[in-house]
VEXTOR-734286 format. One record per residue (C-alpha): x, y negated, z negated. Coordinates in Angstrom, 2 decimals. Last residue first. Layout:
BEGIN
+---------+---------+---------+
:       X :       Y :       Z :
+---------+---------+---------+
:       X :       Y :       Z :
...
+---------+---------+---------+
This chain:
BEGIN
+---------+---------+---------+
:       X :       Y :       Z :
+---------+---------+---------+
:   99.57 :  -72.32 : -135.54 :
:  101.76 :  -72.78 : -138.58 :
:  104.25 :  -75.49 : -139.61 :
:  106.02 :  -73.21 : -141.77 :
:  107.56 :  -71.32 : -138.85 :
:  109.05 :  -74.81 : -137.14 :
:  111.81 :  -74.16 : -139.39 :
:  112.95 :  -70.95 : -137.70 :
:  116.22 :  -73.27 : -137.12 :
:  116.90 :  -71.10 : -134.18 :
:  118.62 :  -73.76 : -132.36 :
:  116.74 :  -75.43 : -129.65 :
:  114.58 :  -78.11 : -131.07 :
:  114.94 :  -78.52 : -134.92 :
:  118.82 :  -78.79 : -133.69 :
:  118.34 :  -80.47 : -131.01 :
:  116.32 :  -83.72 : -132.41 :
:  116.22 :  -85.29 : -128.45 :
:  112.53 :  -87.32 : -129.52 :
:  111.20 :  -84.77 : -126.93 :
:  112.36 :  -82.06 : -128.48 :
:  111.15 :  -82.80 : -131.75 :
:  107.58 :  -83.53 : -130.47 :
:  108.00 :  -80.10 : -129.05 :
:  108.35 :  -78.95 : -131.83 :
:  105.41 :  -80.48 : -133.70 :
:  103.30 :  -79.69 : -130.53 :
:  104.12 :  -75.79 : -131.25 :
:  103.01 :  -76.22 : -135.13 :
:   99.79 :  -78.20 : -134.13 :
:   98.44 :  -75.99 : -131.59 :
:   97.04 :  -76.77 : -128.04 :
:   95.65 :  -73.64 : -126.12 :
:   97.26 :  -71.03 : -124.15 :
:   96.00 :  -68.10 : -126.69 :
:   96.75 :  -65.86 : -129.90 :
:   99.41 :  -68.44 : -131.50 :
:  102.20 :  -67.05 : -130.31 :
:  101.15 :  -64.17 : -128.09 :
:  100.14 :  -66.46 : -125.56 :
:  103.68 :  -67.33 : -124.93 :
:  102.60 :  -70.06 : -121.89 :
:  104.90 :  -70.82 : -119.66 :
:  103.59 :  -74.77 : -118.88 :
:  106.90 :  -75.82 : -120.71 :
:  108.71 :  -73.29 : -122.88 :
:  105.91 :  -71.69 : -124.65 :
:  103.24 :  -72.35 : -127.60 :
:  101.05 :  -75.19 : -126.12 :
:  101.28 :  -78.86 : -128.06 :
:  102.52 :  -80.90 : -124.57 :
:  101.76 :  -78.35 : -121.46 :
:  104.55 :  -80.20 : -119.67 :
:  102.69 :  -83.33 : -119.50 :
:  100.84 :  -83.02 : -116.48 :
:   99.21 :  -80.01 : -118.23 :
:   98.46 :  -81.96 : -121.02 :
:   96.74 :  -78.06 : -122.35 :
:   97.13 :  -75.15 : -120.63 :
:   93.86 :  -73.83 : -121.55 :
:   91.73 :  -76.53 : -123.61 :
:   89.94 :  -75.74 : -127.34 :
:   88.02 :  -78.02 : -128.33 :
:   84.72 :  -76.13 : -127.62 :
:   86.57 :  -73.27 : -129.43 :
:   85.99 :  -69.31 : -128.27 :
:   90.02 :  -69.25 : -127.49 :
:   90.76 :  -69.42 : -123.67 :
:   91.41 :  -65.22 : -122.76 :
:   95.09 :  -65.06 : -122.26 :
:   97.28 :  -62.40 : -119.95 :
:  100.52 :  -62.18 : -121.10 :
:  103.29 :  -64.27 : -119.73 :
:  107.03 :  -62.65 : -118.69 :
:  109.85 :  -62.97 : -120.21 :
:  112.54 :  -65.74 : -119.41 :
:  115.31 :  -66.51 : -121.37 :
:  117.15 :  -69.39 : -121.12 :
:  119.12 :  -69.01 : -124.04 :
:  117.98 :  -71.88 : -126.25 :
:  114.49 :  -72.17 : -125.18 :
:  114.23 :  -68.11 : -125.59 :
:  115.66 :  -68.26 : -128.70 :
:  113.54 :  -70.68 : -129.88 :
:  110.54 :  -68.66 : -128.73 :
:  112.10 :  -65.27 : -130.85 :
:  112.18 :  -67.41 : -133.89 :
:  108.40 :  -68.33 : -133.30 :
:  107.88 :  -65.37 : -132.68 :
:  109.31 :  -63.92 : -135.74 :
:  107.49 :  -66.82 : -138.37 :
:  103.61 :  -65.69 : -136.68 :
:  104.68 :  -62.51 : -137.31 :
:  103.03 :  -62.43 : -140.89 :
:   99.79 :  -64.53 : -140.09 :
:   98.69 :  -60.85 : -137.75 :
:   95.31 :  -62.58 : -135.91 :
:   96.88 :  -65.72 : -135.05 :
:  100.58 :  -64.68 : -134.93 :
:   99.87 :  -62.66 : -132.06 :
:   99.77 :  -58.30 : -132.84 :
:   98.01 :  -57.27 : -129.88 :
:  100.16 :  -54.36 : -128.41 :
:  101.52 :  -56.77 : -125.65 :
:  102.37 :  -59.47 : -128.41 :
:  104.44 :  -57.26 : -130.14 :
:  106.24 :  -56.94 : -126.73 :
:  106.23 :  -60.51 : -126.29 :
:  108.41 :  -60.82 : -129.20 :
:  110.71 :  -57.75 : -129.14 :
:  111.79 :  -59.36 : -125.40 :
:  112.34 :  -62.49 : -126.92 :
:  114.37 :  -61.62 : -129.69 :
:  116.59 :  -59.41 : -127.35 :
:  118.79 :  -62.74 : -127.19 :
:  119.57 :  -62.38 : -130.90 :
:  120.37 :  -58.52 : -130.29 :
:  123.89 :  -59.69 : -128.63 :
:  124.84 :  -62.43 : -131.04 :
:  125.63 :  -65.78 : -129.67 :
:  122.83 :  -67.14 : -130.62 :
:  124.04 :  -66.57 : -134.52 :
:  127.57 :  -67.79 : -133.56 :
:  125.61 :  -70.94 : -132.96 :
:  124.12 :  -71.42 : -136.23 :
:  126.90 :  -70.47 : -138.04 :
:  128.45 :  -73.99 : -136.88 :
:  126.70 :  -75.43 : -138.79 :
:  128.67 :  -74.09 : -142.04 :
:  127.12 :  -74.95 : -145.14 :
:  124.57 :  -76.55 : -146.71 :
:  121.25 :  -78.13 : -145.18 :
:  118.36 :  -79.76 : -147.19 :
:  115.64 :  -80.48 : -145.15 :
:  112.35 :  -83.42 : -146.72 :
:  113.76 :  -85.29 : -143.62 :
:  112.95 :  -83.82 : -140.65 :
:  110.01 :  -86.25 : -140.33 :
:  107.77 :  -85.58 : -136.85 :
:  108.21 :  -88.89 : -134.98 :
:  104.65 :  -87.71 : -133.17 :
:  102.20 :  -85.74 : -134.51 :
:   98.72 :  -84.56 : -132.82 :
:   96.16 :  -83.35 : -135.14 :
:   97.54 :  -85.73 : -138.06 :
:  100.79 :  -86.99 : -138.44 :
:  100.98 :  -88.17 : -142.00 :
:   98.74 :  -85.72 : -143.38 :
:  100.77 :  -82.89 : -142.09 :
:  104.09 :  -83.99 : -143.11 :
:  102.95 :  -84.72 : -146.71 :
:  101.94 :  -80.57 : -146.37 :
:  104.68 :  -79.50 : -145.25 :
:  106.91 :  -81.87 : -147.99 :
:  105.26 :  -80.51 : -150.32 :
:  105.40 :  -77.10 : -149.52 :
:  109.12 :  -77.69 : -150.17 :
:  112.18 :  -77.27 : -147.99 :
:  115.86 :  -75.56 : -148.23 :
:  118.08 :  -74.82 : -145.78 :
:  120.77 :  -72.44 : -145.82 :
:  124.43 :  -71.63 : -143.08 :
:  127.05 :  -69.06 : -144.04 :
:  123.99 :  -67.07 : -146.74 :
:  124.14 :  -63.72 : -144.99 :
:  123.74 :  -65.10 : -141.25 :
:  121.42 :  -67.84 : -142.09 :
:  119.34 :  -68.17 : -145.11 :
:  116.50 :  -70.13 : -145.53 :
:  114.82 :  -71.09 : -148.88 :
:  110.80 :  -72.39 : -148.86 :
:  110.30 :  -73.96 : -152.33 :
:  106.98 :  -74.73 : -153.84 :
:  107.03 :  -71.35 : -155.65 :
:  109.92 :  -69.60 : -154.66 :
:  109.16 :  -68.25 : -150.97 :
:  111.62 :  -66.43 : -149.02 :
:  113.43 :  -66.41 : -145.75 :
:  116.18 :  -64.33 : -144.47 :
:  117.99 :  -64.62 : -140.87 :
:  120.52 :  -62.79 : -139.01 :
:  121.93 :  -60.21 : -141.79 :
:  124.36 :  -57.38 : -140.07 :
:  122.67 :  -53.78 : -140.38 :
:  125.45 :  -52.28 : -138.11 :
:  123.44 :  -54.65 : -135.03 :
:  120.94 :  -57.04 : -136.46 :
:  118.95 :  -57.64 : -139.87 :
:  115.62 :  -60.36 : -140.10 :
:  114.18 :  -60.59 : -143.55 :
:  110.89 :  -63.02 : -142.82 :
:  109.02 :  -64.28 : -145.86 :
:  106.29 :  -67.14 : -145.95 :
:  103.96 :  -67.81 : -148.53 :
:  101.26 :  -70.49 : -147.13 :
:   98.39 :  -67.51 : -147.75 :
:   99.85 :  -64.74 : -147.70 :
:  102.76 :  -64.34 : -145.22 :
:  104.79 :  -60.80 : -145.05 :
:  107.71 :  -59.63 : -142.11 :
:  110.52 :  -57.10 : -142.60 :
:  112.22 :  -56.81 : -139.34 :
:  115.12 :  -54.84 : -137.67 :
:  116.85 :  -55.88 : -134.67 :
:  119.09 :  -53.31 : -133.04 :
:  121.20 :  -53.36 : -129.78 :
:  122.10 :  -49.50 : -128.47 :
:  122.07 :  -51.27 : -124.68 :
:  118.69 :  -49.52 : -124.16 :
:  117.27 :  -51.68 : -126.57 :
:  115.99 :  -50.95 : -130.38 :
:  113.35 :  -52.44 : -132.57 :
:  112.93 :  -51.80 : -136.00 :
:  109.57 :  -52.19 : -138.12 :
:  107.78 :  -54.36 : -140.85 :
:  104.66 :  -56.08 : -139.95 :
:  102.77 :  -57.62 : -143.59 :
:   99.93 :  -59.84 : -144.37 :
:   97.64 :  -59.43 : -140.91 :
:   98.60 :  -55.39 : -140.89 :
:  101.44 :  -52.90 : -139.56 :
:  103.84 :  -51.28 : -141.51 :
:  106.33 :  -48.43 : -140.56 :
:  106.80 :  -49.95 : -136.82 :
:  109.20 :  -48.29 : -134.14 :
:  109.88 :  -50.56 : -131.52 :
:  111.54 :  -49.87 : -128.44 :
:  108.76 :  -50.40 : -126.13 :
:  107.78 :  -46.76 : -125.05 :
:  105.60 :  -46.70 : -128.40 :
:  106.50 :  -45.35 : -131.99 :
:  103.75 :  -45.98 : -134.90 :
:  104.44 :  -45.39 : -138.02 :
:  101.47 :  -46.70 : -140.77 :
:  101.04 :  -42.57 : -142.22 :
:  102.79 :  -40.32 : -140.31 :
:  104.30 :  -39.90 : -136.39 :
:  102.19 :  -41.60 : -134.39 :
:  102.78 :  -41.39 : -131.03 :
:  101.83 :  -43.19 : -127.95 :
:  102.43 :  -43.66 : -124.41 :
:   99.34 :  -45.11 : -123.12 :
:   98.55 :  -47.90 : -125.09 :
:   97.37 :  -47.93 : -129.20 :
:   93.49 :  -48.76 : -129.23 :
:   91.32 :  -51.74 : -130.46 :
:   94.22 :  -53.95 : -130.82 :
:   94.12 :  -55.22 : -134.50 :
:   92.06 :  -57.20 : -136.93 :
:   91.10 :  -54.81 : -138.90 :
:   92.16 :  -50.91 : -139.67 :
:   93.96 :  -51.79 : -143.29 :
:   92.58 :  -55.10 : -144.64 :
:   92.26 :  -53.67 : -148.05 :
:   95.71 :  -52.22 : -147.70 :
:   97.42 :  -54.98 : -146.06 :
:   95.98 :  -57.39 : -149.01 :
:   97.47 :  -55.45 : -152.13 :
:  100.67 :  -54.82 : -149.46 :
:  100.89 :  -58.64 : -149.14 :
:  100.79 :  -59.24 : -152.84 :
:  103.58 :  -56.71 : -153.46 :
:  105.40 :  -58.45 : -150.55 :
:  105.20 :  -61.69 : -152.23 :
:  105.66 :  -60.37 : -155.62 :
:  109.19 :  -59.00 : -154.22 :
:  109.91 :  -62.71 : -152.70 :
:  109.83 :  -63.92 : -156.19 :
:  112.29 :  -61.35 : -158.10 :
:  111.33 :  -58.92 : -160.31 :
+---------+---------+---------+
């Protein structure tokens, strides 16, 4: 058995005892369930699991484009398996311990991190970090992978399967395990120029907590491209850690961490 199957096992254990909380409150109009955990809506997702520790589904566009999505977090365990068109492989990661593994387009393009190194980050930069280290990544392979990835039809329909999680309430603050996808998707966006549109966002019950944070400063540390504010991300238009780490990576012109779909940024967190 490998590592990233205890992961899931773990995450069903949890998913099941958590079954029926933290949700919306009810499905919208349009609805069907068709068995046990499936839900289908007018969106173009069909989901066979849905709770905090584990979303797995398939999403479908009008254009025949498919993205399907096996998504678990427990604790700081992260795995994402992340399949395209004819069941093509976009984006796998796994947890191995202290190791975080990526894999890009079947294996062309990995990185590999350790919790370590997360957490050394963290400490170093505190609430608001700036000169973000990128250097506990290990690349190998082709780069270049990394763009023929964007250039895949169903990657730019990451956005759209995004927000329209979002609109049936599952944000990566209440649902940890899609926390990794939107972030993906938000990164695509950046890169693509894709523009969906915002959510409606309650401010988060947190006397620190600030709507539309730095707003002369292009919304510094708020999940979204600029002052456009992904609510869904991180459950509100507040300032978060992970989303100021990238854009402190954007601002000091690191490109790759900024734009390309690294899906680093993922085991930063909210």
């Amino acid at each position: 058995m490998t590592r990233s199957t205890l992961i899931l096992g773990s995450a069903l254990l949890l998913a099941a005892a958590a079954c029926g909380s933290g949700g919306p409150s009810s499905e919208p109009t349009g609805s069907t369930t068709s068995g046990p955990g499936v839900t289908t809506l007018n969106d173009g997702i069909t989901l066979s699991t849905s709770t905090p520790q584990r979303i797995a589904g398939l999403y479908a566009d009008a254009a025949g484009n498919t993205l399907k999505f096996d998504l678990a977090k427990v604790n700081d365990d992260v795995y994402l398996d992340l399949n395209g068109n004819a069941g093509r492989p976009i984006l796998h990661i796994e947890t191995n311990g202290d190791d975080y593994n990526f894999s890009y387009m079947g294996g062309g393009l990995t990185m590999h991190t350790t919790k370590q190194f997360v957490a050394q980050v963290k400490a170093e930069t505190g609430p608001t970090p700036s000169n973000t280290s990128t250097s506990g990544f290990a690349w190998s392979g082709d780069t270049n992978v990394m763009d023929d990835m964007l250039a895949l039809p169903e990657v730019k329909q990451l956005p759209t399967l995004s927000r329209a999680l979002g609109v049936r309430g599952i944000t990566g603050m209440d649902y940890p395990a899609v926390l990794a996808l939107h972030k993906v998707a938000q990164q695509a966006a950046m890169a693509l120029t894709v523009n969906v549109p915002q959510l409606a966002s309650v401010q988060a019950d947190n006397a620190y907590c600030q709507a539309y944070p730095n707003s002369g400063d292009s919304c510094y540390g708020m999940c979204g491209p600029g002052c456009s504010c992904w609510s869904w991300v991180c459950g509100d238009c507040c300032y978060h850690y992970g989303c100021a780490v990238h854009d402190n990576w954007c601002r000091e012109g690191k490109w790759w961490y900024c734009y390309d779909i690294t899906a680093v940024i993922a085991i930063f967190g909210c």
